[in-house]
N, CA, C and O of each residue as an XYZ file, in Angstrom:
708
protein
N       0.819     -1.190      0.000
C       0.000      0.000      0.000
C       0.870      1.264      0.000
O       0.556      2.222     -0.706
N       1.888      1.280      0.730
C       2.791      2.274      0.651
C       3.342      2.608     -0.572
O       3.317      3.676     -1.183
N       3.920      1.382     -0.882
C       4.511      1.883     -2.467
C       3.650      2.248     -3.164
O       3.989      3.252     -3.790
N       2.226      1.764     -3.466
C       1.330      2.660     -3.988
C       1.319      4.013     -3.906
O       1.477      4.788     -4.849
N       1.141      4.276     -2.829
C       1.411      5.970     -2.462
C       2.055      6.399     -2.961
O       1.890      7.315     -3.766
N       3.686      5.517     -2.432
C       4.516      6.344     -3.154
C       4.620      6.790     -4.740
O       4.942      7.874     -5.228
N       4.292      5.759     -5.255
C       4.370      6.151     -7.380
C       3.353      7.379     -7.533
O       3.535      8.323     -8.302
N       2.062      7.191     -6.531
C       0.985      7.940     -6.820
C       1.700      9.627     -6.876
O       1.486     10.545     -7.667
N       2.596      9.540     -5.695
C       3.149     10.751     -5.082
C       3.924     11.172     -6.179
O       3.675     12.141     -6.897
N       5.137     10.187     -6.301
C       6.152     10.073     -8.186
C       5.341     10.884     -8.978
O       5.728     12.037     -9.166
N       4.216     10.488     -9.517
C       3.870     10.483    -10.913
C       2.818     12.175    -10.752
O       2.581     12.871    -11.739
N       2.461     12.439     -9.696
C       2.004     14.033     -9.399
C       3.300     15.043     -9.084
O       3.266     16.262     -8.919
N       4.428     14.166     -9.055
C       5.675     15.199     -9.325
C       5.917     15.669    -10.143
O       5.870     16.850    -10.486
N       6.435     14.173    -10.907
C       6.393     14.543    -12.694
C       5.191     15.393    -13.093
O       5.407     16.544    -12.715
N       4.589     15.339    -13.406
C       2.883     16.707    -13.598
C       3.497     18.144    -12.919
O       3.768     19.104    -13.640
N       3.635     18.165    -11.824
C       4.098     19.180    -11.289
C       5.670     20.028    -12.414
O       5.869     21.163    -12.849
N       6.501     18.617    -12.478
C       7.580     19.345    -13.060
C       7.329     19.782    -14.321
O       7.756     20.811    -14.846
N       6.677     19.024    -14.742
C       6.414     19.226    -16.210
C       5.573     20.665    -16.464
O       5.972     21.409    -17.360
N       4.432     21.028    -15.678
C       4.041     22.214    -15.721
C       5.173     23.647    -15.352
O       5.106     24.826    -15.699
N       5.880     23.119    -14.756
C       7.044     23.986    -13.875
C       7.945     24.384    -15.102
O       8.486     25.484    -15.219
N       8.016     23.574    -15.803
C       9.006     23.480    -17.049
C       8.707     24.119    -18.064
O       9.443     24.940    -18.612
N       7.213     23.696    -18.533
C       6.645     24.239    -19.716
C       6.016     25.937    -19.004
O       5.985     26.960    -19.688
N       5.724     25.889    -18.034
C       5.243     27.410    -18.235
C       6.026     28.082    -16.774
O       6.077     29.290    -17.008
N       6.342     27.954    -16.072
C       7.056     28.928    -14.942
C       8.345     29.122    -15.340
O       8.545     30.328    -15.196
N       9.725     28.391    -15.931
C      10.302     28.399    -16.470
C      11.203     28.654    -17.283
O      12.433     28.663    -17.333
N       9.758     28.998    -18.336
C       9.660     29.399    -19.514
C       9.634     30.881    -19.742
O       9.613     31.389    -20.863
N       9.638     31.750    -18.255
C       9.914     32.992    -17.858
C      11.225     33.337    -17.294
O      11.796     34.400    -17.539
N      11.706     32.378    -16.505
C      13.182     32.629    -16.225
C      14.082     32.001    -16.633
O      14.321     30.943    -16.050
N      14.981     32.423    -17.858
C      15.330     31.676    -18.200
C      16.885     32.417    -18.356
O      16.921     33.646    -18.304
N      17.764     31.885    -18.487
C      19.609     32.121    -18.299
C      19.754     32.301    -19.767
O      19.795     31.207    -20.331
N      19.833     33.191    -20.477
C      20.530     33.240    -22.060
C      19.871     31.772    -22.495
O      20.309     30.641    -22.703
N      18.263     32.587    -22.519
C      17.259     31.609    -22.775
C      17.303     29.982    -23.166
O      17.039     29.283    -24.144
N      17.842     29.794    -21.682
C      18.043     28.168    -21.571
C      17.454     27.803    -20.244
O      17.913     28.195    -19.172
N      16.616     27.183    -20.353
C      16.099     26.467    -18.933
C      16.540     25.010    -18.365
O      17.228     24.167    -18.941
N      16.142     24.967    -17.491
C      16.699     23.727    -16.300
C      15.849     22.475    -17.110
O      14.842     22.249    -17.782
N      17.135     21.806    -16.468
C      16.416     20.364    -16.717
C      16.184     19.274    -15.708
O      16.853     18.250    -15.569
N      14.839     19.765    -14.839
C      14.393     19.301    -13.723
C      13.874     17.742    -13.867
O      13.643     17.133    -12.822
N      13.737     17.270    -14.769
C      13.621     15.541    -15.033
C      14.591     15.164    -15.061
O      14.505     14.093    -15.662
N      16.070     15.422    -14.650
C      17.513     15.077    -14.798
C      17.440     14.903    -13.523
O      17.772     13.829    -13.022
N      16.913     16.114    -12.665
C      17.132     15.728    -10.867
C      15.801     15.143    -10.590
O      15.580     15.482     -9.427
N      15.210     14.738    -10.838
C      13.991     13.991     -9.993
C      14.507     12.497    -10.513
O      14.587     11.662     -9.612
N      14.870     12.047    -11.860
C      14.888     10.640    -12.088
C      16.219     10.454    -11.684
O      16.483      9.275    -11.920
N      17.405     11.147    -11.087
C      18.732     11.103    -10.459
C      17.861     10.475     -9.045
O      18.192      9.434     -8.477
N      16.988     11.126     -8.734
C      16.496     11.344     -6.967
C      15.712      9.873     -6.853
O      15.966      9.056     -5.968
N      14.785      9.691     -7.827
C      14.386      8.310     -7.678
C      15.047      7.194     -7.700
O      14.668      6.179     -7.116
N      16.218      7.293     -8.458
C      17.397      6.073     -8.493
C      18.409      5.961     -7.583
O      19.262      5.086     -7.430
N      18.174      7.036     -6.971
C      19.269      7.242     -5.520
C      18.273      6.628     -4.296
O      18.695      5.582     -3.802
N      17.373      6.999     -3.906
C      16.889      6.742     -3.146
C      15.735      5.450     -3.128
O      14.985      5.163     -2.195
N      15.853      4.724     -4.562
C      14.827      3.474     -4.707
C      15.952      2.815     -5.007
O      17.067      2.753     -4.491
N      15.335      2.237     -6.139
C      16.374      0.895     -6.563
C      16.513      1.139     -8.188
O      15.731      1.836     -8.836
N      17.783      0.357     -8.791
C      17.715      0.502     -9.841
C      16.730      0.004    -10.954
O      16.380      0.616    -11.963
N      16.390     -1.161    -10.566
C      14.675     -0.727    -11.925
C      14.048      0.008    -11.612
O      13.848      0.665    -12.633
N      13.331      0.589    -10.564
C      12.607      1.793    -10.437
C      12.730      3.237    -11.281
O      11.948      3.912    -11.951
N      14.419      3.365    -10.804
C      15.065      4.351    -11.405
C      15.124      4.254    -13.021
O      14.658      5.143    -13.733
N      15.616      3.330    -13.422
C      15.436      2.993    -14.601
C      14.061      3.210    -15.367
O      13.902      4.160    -16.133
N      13.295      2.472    -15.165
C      11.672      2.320    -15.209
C      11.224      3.767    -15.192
O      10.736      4.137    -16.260
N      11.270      4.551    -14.354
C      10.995      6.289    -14.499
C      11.799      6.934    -15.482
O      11.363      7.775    -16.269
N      12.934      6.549    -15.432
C      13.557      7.110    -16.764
C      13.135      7.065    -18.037
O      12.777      8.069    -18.653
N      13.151      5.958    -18.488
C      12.354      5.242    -19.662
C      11.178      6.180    -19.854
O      11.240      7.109    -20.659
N      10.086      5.931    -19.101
C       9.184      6.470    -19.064
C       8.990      8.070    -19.290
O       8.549      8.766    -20.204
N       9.411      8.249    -18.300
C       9.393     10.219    -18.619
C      10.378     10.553    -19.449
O      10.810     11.702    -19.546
N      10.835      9.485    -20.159
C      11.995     10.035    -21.414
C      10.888      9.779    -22.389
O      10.587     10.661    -23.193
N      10.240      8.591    -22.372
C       9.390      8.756    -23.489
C       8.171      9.619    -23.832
O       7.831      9.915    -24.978
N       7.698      9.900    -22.965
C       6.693     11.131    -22.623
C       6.701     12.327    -23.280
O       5.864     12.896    -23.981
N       8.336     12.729    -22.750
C       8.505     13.840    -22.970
C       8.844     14.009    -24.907
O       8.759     14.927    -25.723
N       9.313     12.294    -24.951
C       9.441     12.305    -26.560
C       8.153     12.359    -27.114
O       8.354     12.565    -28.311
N       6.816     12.284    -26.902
C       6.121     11.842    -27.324
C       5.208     13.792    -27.732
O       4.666     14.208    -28.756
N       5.464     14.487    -26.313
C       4.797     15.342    -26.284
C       5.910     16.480    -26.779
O       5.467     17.273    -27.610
N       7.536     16.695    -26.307
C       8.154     17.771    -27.527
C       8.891     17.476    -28.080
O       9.385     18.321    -28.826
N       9.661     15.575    -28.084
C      10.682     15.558    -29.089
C      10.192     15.332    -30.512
O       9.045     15.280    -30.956
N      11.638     15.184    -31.233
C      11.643     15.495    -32.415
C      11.636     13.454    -33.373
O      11.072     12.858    -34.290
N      12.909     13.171    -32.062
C      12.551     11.641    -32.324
C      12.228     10.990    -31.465
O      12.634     11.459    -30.402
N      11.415      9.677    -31.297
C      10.881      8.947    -29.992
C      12.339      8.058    -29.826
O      12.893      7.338    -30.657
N      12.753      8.407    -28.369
C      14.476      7.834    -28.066
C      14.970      8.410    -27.106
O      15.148      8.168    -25.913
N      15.232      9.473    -28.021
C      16.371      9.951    -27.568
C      16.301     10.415    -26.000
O      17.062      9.912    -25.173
N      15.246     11.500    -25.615
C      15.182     11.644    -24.355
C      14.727     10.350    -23.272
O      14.755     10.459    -22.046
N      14.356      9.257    -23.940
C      14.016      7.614    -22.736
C      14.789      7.425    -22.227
O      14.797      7.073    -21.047
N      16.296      7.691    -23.365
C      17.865      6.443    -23.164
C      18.235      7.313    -22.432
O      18.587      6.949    -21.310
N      18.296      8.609    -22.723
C      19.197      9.477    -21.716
C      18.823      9.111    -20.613
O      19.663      8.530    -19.926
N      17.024      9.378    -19.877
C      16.878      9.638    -18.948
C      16.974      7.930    -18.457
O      17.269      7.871    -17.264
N      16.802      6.608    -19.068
C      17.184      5.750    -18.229
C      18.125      5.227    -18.257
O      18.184      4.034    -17.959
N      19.614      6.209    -18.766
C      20.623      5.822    -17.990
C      21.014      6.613    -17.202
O      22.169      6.609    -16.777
N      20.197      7.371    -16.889
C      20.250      8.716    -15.810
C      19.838      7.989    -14.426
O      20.342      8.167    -13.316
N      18.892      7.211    -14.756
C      18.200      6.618    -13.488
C      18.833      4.671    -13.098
O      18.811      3.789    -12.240
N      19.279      4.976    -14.359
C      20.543      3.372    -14.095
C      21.662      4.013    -13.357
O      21.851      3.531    -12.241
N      22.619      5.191    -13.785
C      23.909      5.275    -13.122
C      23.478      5.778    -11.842
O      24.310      5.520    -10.973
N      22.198      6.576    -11.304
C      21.826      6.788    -10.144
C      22.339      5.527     -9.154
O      23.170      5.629     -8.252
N      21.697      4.442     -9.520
C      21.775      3.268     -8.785
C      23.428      3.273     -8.463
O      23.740      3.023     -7.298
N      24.167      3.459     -9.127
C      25.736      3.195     -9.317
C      26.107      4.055     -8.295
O      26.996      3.755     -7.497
N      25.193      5.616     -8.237
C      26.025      6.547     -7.578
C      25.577      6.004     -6.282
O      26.495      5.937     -5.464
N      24.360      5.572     -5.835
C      24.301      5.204     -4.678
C      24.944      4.032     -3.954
O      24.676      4.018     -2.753
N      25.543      3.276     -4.281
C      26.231      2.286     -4.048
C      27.541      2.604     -3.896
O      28.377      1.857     -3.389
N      27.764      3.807     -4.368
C      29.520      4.127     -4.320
C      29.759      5.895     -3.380
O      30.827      6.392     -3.024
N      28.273      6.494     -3.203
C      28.710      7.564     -2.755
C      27.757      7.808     -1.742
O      26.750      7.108     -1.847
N      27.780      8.567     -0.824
C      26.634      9.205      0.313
C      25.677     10.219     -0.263
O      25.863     11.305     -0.813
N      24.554      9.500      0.044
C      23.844     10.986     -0.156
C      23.587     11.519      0.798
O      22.683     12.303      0.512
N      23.888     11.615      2.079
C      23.977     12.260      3.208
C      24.149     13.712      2.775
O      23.383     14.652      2.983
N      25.905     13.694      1.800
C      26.445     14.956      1.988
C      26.051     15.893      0.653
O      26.412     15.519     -0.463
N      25.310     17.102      0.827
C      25.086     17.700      0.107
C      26.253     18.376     -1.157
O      25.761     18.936     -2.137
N      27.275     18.300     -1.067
C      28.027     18.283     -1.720
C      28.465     16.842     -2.766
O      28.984     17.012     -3.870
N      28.271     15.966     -2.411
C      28.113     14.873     -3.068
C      26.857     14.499     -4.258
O      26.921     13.886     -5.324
N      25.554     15.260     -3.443
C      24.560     15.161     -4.377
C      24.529     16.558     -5.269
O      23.486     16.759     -5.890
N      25.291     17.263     -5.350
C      25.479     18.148     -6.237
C      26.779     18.142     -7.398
O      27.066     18.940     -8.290
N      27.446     16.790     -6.920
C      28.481     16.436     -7.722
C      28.019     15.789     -8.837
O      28.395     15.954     -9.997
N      26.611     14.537     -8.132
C      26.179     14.092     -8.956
C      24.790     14.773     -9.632
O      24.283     14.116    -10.540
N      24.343     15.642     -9.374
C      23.761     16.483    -10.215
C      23.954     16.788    -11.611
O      23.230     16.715    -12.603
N      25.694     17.319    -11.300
C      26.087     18.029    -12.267
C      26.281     17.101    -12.940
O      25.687     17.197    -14.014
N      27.046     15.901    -12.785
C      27.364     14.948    -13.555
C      26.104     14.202    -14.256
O      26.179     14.045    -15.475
N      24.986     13.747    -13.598
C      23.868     13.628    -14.769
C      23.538     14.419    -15.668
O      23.258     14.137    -16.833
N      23.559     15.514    -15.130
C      23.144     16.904    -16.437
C      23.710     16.096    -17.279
O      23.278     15.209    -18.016
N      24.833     16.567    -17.047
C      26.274     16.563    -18.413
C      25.998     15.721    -19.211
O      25.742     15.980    -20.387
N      26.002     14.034    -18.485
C      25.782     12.508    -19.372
C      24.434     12.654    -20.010
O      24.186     12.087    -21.074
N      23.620     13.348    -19.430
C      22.321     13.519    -20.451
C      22.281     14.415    -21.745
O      21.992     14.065    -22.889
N      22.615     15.558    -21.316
C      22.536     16.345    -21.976
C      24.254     16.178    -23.439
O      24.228     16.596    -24.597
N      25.309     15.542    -22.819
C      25.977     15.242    -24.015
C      25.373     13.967    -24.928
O      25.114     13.995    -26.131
N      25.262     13.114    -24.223
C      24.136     12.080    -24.944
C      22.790     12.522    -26.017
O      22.568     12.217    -27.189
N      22.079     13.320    -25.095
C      21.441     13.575    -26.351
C      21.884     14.380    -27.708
O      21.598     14.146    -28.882
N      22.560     15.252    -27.215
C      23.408     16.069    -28.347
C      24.099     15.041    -29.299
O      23.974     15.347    -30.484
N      24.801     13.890    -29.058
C      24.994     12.856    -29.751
C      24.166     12.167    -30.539
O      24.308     12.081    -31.759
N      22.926     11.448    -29.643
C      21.905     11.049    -30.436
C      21.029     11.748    -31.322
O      20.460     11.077    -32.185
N      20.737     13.464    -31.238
C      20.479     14.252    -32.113
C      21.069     14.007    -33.367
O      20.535     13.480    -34.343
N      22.644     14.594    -33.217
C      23.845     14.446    -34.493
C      23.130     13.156    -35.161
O      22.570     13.297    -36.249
N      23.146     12.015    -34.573
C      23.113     10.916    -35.419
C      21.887     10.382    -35.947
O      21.769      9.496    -36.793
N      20.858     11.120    -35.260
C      19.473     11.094    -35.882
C      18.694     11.668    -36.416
O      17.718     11.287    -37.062
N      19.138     12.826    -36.140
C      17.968     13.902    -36.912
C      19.206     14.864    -37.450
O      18.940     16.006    -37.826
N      20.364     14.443    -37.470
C      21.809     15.244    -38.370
C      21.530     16.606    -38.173
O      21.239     17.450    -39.021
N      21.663     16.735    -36.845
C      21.829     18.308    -36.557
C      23.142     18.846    -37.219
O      23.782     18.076    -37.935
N      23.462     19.789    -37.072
C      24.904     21.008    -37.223
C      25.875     21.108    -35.591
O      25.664     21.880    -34.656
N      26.966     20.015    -35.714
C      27.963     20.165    -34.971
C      28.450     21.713    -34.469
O      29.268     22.325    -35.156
N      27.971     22.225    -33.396
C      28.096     23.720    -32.904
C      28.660     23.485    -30.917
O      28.086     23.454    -29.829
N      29.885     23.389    -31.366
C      30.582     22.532    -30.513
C      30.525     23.838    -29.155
O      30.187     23.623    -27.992
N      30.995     25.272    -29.787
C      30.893     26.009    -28.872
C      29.776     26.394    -28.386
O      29.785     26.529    -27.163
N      28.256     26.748    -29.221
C      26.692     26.873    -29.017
C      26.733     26.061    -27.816
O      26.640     26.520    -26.678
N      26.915     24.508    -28.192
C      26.459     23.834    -27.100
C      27.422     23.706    -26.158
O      26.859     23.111    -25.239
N      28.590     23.924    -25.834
C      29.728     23.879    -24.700
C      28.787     25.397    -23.444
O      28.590     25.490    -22.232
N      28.469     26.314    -24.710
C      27.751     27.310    -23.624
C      26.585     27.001    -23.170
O      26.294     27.514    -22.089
N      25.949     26.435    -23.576
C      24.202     25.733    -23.190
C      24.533     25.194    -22.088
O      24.073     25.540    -21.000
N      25.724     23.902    -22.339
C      25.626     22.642    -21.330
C      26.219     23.585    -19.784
O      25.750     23.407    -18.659
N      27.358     24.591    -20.143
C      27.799     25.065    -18.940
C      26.362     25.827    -17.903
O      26.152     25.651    -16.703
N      25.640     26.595    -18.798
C      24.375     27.500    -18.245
C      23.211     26.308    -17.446
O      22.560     26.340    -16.402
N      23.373     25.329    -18.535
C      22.192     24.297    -17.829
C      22.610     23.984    -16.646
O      21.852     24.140    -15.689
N      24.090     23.403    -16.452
C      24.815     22.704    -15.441
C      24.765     23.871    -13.989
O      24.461     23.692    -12.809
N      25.088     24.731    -14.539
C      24.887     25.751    -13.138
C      23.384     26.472    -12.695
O      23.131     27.156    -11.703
N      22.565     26.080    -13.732
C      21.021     26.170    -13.334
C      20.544     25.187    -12.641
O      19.802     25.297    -11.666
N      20.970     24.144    -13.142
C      20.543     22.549    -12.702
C      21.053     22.158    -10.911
O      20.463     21.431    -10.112
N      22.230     22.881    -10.736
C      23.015     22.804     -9.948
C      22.003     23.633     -8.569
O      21.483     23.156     -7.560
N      22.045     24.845     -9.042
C      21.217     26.108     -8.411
C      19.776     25.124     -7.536
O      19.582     25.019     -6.325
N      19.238     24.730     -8.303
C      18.091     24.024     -8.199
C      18.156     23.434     -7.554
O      17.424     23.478     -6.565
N      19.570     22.046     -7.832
C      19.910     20.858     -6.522
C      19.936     21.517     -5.135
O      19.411     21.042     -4.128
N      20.620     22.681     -5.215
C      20.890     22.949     -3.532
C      19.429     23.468     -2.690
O      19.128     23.352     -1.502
N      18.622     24.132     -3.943
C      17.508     24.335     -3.092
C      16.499     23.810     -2.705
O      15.784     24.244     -1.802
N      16.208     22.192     -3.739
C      15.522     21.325     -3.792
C      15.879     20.144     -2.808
O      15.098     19.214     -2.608
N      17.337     20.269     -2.104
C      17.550     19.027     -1.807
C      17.087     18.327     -0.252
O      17.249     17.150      0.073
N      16.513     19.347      0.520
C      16.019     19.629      1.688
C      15.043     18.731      1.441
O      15.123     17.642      2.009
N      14.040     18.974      0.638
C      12.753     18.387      0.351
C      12.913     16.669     -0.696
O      12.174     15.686     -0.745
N      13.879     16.912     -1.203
C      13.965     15.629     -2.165
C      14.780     14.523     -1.161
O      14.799     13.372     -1.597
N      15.624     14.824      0.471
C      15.977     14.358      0.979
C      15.046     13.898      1.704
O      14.756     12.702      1.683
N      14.546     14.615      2.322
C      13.029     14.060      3.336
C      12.269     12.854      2.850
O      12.184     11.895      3.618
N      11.667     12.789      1.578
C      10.633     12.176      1.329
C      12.023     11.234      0.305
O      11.414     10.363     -0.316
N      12.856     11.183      0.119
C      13.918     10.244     -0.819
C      13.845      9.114      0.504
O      13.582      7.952      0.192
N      14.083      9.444      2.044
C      14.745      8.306      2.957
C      13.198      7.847      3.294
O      13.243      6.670      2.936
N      12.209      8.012      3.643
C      10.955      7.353      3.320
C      10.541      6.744      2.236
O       9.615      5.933      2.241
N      11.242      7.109      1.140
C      11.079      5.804     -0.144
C      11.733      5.093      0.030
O      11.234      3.969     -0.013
N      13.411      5.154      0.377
C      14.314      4.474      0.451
C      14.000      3.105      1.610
O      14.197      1.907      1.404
N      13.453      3.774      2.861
C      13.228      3.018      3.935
C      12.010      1.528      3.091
O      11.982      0.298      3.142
N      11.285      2.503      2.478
C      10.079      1.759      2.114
C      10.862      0.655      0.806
O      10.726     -0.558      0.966
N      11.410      1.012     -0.055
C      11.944     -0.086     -1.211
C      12.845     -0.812     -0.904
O      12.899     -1.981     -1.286
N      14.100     -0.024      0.165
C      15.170     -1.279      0.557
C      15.154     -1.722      1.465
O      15.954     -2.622      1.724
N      14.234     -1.290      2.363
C      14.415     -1.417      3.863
C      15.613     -1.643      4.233
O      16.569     -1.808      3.475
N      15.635     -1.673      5.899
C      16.738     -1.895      6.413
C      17.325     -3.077      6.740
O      17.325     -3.610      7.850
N      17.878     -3.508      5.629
C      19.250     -4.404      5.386
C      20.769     -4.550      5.391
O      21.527     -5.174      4.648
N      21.045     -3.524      6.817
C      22.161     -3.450      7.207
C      22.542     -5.222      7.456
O      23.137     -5.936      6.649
N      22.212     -5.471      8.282
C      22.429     -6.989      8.934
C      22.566     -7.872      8.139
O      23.599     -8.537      8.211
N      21.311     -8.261      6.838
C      21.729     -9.141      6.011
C      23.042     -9.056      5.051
O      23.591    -10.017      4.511
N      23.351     -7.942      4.979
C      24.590     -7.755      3.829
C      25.804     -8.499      4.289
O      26.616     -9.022      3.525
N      25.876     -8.508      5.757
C      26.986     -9.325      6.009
C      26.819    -10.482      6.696
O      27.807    -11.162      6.417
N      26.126    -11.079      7.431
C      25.429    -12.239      7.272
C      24.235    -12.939      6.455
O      23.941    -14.113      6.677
């Protein structure tokens, strides 16, 4: 029943971000480039669930979002579920205790997403290689994206260790016996 809740809770985020994106956003924007707040929520679900979960949301709100503004159905799924696969990785190898850690990996999903798709663009829809255009995008996103982590992380921490509690429970004990 809980985990019910919880997706119920998930999936009125996503709605939330997605409105946040398409129209609040869409007013403040850095040398008209906006955040890419489905980079930190499907980072946040794979940190604090498990890796199919993480995965599984990725996929999903990658395809969504292909469905409703991309150009090809893909490109934003793969990004975002290996956004929510290496989540799993980061949690296994780093703390999310320390807020500096989850802003390391912030930045570092941006990046793997956002160079990824720029790749899968090139090779699918043969964009124009604009190496510096996008070196300035990815830097503006990365320190928007970043901006966001520190102020979001209060709240994405709270309700992350109540998912966490709820999907892995506490399995200190079995890991070593």
């Amino acid at each position: 029943m809980k985990k019910t809740i919880i997706n119920i809770i998930l999936i009125i985020i996503v709605l939330i971000i997605y409105l946040l994106q398409s129209n609040f956003f869409s007013w403040f924007t850095i040398a008209d480039i906006m955040p890419n707040l489905f980079v930190i929520l499907v980072l946040f679900i794979g940190l604090f669930s498990n890796r199919t979960m993480g995965t599984i949301y990725g996929l999903v709100i990658g395809l969504i979002l292909d469905l409703v503004i991309g150009t090809k159905i893909g490109i934003n799924s793969i990004g975002l579920g290996l956004i929510g696969f290496l989540a799993a990785v980061f949690d296994k190898n780093f703390s999310k205790d320390s807020r500096i850690t989850i802003m390391v990996m912030a930045v570092v999903a941006t990046a793997i997403f956002e160079i990824l798709s720029y790749i899968l663009n090139y090779i699918f829809i043969s964009i124009q290689l604009e190496v510096i255009n996008f070196v300035r995008i990815l830097a503006i996103e990365l320190i928007y994206n970043l901006i966001l982590t520190i102020i979001l992380y209060p709240l994405m921490q709270k309700f992350g260790y109540y998912m966490e509690n709820e999907y892995k429970g506490n399995k200190i004990l079995t890991r070593y016996f």
